[in-house]
Predicted model as a PDB file, atoms N, CA, C, CB and O in Angstrom, pLDDT in the B-factor column:
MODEL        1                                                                  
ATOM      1  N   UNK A   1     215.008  57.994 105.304  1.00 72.00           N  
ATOM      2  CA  UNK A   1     213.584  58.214 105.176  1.00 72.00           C  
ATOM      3  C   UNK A   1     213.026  57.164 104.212  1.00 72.00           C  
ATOM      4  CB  UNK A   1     213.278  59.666 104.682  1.00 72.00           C  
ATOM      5  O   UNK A   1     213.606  57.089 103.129  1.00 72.00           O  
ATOM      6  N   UNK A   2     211.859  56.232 104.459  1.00 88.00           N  
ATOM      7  CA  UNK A   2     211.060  55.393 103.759  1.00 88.00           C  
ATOM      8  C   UNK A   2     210.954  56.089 102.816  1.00 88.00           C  
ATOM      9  CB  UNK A   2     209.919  54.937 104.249  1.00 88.00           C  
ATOM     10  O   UNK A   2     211.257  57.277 102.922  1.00 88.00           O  
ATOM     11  N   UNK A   3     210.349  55.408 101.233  1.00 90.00           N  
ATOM     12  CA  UNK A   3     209.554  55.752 100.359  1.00 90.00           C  
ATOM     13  C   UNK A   3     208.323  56.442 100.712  1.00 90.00           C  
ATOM     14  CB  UNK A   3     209.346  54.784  99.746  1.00 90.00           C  
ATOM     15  O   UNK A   3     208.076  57.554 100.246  1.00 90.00           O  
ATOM     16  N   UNK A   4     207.674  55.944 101.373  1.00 91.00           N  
ATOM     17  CA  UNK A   4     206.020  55.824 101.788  1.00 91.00           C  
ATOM     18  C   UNK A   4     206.137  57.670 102.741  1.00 91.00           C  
ATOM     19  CB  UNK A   4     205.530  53.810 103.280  1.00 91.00           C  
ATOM     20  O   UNK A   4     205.162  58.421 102.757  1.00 91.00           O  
ATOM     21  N   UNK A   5     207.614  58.075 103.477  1.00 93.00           N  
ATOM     22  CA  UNK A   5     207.473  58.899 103.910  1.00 93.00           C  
ATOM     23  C   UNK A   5     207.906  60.346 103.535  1.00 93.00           C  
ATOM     24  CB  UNK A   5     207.704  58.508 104.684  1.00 93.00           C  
ATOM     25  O   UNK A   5     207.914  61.486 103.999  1.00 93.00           O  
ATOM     26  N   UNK A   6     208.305  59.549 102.283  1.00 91.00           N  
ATOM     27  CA  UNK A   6     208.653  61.053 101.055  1.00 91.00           C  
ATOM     28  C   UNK A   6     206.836  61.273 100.725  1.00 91.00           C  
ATOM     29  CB  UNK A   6     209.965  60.422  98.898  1.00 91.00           C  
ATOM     30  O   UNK A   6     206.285  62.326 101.046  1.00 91.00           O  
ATOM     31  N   UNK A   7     206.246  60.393 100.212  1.00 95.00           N  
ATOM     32  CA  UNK A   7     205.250  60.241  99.600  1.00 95.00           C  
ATOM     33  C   UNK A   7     204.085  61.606 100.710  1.00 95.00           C  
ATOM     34  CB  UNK A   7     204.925  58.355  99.547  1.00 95.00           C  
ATOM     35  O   UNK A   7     203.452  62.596 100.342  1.00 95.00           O  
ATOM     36  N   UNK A   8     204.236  61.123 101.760  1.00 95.00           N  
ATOM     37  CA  UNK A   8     203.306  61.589 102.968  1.00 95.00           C  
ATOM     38  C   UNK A   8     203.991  63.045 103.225  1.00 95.00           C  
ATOM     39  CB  UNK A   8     203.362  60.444 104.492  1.00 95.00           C  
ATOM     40  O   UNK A   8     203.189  63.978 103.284  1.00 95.00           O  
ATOM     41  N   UNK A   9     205.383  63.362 103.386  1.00 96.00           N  
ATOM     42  CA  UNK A   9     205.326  64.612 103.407  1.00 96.00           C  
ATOM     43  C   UNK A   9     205.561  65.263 101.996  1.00 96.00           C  
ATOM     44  CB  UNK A   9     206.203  65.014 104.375  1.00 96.00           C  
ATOM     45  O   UNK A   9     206.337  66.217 102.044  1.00 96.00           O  
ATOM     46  N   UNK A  10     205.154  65.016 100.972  1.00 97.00           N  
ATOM     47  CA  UNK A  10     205.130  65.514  99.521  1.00 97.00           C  
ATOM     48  C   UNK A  10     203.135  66.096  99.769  1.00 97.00           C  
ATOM     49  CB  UNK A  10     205.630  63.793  97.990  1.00 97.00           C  
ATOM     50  O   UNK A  10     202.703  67.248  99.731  1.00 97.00           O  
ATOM     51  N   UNK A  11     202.494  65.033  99.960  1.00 97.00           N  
ATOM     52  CA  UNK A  11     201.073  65.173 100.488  1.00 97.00           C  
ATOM     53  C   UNK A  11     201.145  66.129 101.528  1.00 97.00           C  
ATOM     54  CB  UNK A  11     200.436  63.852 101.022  1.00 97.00           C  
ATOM     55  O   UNK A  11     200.470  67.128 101.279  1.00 97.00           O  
ATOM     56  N   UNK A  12     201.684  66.152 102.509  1.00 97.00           N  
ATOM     57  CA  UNK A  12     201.357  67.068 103.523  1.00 97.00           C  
ATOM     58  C   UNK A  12     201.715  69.075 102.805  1.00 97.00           C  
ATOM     59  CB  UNK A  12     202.547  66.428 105.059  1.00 97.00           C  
ATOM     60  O   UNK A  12     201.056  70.114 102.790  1.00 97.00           O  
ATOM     61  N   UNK A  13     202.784  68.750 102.445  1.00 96.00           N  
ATOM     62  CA  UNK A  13     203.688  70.124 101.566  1.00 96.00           C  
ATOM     63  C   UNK A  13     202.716  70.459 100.286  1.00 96.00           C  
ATOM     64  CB  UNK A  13     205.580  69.551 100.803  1.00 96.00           C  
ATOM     65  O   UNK A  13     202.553  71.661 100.075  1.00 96.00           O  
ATOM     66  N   UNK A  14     202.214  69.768  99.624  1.00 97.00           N  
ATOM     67  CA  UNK A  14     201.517  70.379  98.417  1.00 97.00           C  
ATOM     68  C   UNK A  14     199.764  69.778  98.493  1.00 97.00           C  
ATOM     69  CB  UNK A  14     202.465  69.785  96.821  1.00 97.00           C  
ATOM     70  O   UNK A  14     198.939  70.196  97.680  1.00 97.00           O  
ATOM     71  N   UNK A  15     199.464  68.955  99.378  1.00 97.00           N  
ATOM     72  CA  UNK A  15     198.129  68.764  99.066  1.00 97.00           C  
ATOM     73  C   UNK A  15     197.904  67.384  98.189  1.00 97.00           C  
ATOM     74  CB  UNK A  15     197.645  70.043  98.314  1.00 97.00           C  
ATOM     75  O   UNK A  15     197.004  66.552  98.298  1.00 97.00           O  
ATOM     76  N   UNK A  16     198.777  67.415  97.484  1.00 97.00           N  
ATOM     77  CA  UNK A  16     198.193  66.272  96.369  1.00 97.00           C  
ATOM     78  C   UNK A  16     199.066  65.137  96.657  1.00 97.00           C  
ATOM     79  CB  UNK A  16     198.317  66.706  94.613  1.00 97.00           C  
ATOM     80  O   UNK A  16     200.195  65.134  97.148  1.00 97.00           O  
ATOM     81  N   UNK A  17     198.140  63.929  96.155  1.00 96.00           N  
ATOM     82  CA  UNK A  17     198.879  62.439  95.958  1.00 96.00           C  
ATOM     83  C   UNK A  17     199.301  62.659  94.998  1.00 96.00           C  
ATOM     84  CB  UNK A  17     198.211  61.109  95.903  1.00 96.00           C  
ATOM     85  O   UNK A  17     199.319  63.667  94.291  1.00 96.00           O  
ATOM     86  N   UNK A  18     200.017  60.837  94.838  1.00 95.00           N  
ATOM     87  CA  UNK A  18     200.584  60.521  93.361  1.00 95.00           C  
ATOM     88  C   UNK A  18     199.438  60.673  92.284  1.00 95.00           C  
ATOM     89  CB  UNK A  18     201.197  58.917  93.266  1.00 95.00           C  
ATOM     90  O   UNK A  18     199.583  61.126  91.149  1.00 95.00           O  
ATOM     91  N   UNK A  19     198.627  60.349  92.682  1.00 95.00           N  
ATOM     92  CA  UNK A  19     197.456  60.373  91.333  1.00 95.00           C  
ATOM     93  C   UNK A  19     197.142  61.700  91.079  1.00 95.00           C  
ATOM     94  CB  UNK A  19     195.920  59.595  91.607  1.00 95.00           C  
ATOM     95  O   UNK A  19     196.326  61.682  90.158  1.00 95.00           O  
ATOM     96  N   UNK A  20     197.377  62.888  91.432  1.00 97.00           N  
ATOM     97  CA  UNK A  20     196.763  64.262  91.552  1.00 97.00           C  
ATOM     98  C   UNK A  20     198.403  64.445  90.618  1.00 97.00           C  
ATOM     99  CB  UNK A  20     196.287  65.163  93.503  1.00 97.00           C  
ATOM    100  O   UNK A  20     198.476  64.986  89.515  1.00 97.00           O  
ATOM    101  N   UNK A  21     199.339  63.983  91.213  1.00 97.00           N  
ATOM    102  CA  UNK A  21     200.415  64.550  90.234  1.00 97.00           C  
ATOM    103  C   UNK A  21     200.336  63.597  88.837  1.00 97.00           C  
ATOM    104  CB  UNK A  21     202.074  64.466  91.006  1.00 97.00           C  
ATOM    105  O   UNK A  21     200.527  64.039  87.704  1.00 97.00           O  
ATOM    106  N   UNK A  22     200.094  62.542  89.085  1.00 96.00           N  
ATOM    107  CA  UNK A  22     199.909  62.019  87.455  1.00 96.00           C  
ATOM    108  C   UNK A  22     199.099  62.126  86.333  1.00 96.00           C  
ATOM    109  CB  UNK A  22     199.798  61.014  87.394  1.00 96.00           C  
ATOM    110  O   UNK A  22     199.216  61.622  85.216  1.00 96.00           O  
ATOM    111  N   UNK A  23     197.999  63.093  86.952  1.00 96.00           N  
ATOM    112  CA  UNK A  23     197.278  63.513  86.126  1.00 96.00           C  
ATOM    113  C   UNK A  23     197.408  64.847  85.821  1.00 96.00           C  
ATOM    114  CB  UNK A  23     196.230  63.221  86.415  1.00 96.00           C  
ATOM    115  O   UNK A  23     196.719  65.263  84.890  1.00 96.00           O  
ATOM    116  N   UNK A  24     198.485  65.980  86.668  1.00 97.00           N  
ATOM    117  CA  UNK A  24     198.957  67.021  85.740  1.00 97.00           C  
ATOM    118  C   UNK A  24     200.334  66.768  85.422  1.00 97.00           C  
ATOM    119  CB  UNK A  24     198.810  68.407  86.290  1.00 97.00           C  
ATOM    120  O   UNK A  24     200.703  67.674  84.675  1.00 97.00           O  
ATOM    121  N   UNK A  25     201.147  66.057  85.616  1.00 98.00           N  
ATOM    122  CA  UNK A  25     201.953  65.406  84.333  1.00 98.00           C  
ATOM    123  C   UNK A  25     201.777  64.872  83.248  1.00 98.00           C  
ATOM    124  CB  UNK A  25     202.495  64.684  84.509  1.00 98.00           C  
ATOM    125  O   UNK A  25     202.819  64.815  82.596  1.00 98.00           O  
ATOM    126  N   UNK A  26     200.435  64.219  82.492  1.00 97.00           N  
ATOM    127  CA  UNK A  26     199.593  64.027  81.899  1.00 97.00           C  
ATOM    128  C   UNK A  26     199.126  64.858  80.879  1.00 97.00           C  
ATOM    129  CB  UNK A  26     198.965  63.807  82.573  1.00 97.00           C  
ATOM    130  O   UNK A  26     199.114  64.514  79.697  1.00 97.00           O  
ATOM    131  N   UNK A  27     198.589  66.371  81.457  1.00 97.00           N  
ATOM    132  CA  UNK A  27     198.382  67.163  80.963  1.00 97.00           C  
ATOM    133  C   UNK A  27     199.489  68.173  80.389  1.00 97.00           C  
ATOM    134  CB  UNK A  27     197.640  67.455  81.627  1.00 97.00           C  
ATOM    135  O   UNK A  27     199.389  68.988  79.471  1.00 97.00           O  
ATOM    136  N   UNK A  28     200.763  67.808  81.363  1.00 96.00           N  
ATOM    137  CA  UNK A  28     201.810  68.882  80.664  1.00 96.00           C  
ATOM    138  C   UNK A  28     202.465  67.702  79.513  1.00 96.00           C  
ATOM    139  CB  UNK A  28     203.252  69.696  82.020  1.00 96.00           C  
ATOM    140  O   UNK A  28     203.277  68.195  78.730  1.00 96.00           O  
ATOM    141  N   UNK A  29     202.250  66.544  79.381  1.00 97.00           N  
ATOM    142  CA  UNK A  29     202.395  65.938  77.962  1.00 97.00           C  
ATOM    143  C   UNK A  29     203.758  65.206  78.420  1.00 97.00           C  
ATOM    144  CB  UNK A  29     202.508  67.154  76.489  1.00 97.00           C  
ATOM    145  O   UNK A  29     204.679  65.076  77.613  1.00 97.00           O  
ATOM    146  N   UNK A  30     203.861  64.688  79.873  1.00 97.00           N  
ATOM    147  CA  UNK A  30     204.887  63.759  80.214  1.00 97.00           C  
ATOM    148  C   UNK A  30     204.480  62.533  80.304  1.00 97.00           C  
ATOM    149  CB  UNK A  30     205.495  64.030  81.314  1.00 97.00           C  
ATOM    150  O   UNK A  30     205.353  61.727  80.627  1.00 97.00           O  
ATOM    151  N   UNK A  31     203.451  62.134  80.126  1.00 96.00           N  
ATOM    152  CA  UNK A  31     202.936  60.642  80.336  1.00 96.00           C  
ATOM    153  C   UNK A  31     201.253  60.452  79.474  1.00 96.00           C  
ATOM    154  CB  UNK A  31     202.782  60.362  82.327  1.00 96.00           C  
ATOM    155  O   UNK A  31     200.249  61.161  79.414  1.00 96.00           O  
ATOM    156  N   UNK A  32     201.625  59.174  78.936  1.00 92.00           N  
ATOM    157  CA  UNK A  32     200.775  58.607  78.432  1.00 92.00           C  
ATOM    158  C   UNK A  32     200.092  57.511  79.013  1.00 92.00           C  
ATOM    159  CB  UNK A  32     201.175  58.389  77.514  1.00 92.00           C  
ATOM    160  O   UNK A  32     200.416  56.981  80.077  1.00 92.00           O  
ATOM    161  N   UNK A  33     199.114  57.173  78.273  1.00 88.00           N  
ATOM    162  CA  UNK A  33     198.703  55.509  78.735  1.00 88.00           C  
ATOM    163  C   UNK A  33     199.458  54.934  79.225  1.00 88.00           C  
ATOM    164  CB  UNK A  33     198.383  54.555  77.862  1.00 88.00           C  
ATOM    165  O   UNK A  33     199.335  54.504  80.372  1.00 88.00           O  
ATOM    166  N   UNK A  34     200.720  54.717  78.304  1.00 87.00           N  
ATOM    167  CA  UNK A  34     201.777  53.480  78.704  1.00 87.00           C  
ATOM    168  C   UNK A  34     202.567  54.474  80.022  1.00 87.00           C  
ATOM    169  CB  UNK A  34     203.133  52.867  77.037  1.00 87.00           C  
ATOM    170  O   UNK A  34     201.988  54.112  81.045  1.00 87.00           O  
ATOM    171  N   UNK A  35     202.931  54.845  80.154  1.00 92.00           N  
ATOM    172  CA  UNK A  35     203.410  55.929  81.220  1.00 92.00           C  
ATOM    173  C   UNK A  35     204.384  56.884  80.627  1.00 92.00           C  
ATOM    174  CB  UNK A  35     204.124  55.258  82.496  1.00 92.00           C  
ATOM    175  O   UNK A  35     204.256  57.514  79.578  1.00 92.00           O  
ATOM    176  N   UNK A  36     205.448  56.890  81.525  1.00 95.00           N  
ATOM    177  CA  UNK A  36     206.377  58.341  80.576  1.00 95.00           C  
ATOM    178  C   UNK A  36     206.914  57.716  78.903  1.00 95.00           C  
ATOM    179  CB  UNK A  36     208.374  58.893  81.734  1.00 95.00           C  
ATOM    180  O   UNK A  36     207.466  56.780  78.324  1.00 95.00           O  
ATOM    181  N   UNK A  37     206.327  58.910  78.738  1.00 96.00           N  
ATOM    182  CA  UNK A  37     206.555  59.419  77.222  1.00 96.00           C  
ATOM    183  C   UNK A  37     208.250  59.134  77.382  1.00 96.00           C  
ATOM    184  CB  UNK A  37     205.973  61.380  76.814  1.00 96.00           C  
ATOM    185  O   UNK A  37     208.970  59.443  78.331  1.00 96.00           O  
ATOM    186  N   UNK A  38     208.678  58.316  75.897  1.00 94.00           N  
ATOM    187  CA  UNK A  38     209.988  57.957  75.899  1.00 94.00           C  
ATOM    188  C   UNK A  38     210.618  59.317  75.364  1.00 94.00           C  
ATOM    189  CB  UNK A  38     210.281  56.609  75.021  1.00 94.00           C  
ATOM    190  O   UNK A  38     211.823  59.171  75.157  1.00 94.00           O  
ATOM    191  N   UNK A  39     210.091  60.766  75.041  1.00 96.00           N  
ATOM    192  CA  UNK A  39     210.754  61.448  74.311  1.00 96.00           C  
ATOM    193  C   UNK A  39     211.031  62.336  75.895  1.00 96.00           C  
ATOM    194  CB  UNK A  39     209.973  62.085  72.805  1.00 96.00           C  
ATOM    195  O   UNK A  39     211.505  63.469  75.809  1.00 96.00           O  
ATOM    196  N   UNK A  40     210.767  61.858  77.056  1.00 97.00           N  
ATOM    197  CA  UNK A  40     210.797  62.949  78.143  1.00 97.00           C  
ATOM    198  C   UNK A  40     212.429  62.278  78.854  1.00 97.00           C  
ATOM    199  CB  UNK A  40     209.055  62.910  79.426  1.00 97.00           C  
ATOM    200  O   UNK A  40     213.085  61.281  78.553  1.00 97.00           O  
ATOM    201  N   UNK A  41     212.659  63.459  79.984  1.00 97.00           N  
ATOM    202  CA  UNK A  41     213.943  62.706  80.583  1.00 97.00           C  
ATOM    203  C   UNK A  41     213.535  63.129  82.356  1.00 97.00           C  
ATOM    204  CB  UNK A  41     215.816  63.519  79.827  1.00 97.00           C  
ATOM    205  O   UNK A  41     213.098  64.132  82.920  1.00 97.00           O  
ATOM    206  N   UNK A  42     213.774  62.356  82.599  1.00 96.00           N  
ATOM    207  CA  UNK A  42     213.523  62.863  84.233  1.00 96.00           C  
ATOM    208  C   UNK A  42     213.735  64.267  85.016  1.00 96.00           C  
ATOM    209  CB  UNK A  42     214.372  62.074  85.008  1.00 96.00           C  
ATOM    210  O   UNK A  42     212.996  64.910  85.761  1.00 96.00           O  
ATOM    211  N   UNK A  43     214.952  64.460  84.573  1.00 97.00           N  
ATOM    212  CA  UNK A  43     215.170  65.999  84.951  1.00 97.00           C  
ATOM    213  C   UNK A  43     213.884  66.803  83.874  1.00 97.00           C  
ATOM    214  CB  UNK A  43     217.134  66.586  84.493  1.00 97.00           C  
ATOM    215  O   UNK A  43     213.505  67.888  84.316  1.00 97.00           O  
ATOM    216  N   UNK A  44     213.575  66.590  83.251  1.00 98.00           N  
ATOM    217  CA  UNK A  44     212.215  67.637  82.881  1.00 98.00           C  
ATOM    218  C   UNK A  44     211.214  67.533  83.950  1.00 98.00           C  
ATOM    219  CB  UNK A  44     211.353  67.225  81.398  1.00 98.00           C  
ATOM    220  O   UNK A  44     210.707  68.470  84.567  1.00 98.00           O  
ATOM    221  N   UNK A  45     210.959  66.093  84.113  1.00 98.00           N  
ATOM    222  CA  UNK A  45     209.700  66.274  85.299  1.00 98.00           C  
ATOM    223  C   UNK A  45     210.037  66.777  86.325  1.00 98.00           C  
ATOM    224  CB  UNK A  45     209.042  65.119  85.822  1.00 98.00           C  
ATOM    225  O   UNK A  45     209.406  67.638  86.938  1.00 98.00           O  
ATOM    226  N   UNK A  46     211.442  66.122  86.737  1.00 98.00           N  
ATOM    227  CA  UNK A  46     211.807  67.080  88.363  1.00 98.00           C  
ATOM    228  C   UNK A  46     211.902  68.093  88.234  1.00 98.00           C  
ATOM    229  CB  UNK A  46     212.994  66.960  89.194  1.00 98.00           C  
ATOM    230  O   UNK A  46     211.347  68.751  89.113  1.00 98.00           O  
ATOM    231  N   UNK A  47     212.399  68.643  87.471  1.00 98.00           N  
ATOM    232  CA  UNK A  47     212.863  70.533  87.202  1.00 98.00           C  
ATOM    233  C   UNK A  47     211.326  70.891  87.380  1.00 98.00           C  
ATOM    234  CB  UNK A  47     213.706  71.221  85.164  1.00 98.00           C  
ATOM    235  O   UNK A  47     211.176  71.802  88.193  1.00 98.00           O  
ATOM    236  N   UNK A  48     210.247  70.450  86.876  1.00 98.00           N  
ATOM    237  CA  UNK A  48     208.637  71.078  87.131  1.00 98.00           C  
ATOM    238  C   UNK A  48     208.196  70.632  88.629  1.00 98.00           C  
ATOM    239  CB  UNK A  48     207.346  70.337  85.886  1.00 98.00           C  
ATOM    240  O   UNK A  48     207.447  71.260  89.377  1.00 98.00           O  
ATOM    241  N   UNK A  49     208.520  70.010  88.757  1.00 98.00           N  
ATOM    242  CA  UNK A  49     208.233  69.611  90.606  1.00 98.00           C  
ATOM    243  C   UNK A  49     208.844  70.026  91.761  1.00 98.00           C  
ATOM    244  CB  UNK A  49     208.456  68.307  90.959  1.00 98.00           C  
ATOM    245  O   UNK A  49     208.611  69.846  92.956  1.00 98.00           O  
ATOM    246  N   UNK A  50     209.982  70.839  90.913  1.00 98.00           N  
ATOM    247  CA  UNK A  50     210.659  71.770  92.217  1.00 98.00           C  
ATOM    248  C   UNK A  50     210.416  72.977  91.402  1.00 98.00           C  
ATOM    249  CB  UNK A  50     212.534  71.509  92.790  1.00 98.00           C  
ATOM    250  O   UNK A  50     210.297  74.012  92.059  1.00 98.00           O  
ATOM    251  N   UNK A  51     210.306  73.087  90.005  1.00 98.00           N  
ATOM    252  CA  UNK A  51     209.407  75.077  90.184  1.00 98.00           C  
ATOM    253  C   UNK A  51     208.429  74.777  91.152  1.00 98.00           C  
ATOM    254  CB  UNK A  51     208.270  75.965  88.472  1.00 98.00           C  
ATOM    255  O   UNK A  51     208.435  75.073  92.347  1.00 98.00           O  
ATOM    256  N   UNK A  52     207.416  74.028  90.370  1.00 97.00           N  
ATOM    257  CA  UNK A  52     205.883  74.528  90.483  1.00 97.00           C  
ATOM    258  C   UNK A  52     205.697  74.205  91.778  1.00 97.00           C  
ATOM    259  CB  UNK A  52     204.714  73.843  89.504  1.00 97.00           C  
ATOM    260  O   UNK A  52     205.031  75.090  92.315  1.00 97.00           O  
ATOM    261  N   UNK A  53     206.046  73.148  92.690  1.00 97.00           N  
ATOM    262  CA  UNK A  53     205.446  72.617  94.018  1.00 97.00           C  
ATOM    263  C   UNK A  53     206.358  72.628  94.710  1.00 97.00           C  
ATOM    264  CB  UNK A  53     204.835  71.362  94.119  1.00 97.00           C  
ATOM    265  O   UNK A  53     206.262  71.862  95.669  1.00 97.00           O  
ATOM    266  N   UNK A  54     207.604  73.417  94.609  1.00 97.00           N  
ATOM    267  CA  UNK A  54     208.666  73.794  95.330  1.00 97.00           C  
ATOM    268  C   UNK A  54     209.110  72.530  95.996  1.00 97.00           C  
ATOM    269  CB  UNK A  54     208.353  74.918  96.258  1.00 97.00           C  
ATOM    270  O   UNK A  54     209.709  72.835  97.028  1.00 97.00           O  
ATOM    271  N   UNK A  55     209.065  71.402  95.847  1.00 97.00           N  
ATOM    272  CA  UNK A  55     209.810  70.165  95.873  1.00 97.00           C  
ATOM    273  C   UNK A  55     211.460  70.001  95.807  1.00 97.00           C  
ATOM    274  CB  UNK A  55     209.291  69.497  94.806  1.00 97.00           C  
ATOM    275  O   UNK A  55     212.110  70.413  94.847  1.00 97.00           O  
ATOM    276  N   UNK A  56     212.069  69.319  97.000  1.00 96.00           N  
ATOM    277  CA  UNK A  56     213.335  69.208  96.729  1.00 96.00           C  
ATOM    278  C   UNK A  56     214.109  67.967  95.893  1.00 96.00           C  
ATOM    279  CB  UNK A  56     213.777  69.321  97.892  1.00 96.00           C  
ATOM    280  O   UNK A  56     213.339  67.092  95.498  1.00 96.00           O  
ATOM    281  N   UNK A  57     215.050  67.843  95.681  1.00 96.00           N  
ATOM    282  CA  UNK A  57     215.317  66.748  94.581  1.00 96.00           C  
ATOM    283  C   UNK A  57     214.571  65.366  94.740  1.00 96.00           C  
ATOM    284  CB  UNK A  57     216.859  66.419  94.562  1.00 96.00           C  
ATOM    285  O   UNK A  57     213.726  64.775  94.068  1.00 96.00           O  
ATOM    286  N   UNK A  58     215.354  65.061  96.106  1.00 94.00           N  
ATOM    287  CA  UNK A  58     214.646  63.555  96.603  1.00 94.00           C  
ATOM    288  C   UNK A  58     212.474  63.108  96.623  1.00 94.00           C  
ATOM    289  CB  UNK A  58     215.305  63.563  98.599  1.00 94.00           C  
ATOM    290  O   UNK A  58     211.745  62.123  96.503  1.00 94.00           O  
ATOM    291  N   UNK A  59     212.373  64.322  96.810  1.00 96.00           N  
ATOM    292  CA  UNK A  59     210.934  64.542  97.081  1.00 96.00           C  
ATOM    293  C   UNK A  59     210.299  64.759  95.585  1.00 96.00           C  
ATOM    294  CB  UNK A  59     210.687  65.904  98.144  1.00 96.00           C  
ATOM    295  O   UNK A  59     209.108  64.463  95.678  1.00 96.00           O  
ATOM    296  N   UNK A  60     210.596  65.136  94.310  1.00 97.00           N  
ATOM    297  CA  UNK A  60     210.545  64.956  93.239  1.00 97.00           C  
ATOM    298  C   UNK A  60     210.642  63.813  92.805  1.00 97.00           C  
ATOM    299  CB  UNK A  60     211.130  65.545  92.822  1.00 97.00           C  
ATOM    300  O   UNK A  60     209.742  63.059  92.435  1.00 97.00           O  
ATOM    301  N   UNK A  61     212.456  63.547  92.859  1.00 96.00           N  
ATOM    302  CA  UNK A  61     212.515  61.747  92.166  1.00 96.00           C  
ATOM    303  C   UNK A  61     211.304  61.085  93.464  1.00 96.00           C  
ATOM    304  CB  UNK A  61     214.831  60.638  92.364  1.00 96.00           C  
ATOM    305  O   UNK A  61     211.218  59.900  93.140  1.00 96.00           O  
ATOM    306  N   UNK A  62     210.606  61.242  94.408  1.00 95.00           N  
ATOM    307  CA  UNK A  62     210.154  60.207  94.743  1.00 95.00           C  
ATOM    308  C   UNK A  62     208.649  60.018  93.601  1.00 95.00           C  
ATOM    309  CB  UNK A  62     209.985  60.316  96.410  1.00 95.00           C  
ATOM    310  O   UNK A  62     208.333  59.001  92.984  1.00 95.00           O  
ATOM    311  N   UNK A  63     207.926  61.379  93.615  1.00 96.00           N  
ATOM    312  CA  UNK A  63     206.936  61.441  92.710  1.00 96.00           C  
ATOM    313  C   UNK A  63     207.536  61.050  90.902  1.00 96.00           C  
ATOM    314  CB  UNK A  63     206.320  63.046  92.970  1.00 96.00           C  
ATOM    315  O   UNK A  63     206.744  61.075  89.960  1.00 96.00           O  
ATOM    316  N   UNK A  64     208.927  60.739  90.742  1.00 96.00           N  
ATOM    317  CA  UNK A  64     208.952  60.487  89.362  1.00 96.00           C  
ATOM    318  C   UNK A  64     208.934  58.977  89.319  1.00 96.00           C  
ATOM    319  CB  UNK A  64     210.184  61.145  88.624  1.00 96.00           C  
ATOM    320  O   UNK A  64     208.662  58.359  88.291  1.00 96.00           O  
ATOM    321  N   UNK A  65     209.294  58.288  90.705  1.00 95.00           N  
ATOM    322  CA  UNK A  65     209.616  57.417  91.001  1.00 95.00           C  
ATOM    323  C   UNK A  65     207.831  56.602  90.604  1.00 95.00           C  
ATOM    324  CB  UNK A  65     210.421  57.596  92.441  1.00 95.00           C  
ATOM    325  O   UNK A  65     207.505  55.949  89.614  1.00 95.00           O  
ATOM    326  N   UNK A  66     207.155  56.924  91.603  1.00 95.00           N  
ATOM    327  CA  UNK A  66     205.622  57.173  91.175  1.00 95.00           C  
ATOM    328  C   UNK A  66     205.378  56.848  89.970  1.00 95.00           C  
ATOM    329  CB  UNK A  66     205.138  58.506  91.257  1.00 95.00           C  
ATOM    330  O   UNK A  66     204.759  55.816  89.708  1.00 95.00           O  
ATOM    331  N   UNK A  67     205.940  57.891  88.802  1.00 94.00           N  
ATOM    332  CA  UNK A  67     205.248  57.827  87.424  1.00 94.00           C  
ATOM    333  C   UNK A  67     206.027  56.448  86.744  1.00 94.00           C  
ATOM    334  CB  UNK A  67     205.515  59.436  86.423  1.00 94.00           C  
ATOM    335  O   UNK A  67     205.855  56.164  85.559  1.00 94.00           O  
ATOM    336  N   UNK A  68     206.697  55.825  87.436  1.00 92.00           N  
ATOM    337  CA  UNK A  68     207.651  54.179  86.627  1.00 92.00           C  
ATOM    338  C   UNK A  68     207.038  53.281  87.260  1.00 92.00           C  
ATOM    339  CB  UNK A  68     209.556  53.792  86.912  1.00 92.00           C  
ATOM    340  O   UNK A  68     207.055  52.179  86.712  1.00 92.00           O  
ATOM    341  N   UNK A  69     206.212  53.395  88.735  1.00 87.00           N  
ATOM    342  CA  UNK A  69     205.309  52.522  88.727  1.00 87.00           C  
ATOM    343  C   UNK A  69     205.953  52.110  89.748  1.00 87.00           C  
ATOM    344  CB  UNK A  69     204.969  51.715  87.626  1.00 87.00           C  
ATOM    345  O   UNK A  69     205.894  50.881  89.781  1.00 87.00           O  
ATOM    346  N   UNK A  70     206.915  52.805  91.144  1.00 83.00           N  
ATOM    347  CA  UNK A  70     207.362  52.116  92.110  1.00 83.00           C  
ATOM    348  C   UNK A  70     206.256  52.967  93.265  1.00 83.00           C  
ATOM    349  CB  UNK A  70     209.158  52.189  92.257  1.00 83.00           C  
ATOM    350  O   UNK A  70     205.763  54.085  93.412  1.00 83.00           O  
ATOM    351  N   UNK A  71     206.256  51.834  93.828  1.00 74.00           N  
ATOM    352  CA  UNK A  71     204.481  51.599  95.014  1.00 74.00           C  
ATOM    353  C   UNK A  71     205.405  52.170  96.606  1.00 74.00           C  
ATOM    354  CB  UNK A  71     203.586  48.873  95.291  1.00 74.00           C  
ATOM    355  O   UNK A  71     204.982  53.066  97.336  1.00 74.00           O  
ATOM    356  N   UNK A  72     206.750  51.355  96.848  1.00 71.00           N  
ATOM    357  CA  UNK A  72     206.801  51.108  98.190  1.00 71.00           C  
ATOM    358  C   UNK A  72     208.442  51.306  98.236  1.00 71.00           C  
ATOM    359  CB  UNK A  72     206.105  49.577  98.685  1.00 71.00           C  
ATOM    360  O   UNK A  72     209.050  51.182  99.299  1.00 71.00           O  
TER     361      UNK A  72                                                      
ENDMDL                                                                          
END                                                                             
């Protein structure tokens, strides 16, 4: 499976883009300006992306993938 087609069925499954998730990662205090907060570890964000949006591993790391700034 492409990048681009994790991305599209992550959108289709929860509604939101990458930008809709980077701005409540944001708010739960995983990312800053500069992007992820160096005091965070990936499994924190994924572990919240498969509670909250019932996301499976790959479909998580793709949205964490997102927050490091990979496009494609």
């Amino acid at each position: 499976m492409s990048f681009q087609a994790y991305i599209d069925n992550i959108k289709l499954k929860t509604g939101k883009s990458p930008a809709d998730f980077r701005k409540l990662a944001k708010k739960k205090g995983f990312l800053d300006k500069a992007g992820i907060k160096a005091t965070v570890k990936a499994t924190q964000i994924t572990d919240w992306l498969k509670a909250d949006f019932q996301l499976g591993s790959g479909h998580a790391m793709a949205i964490y993938a997102t927050f490091k700034g990979k496009t494609e």
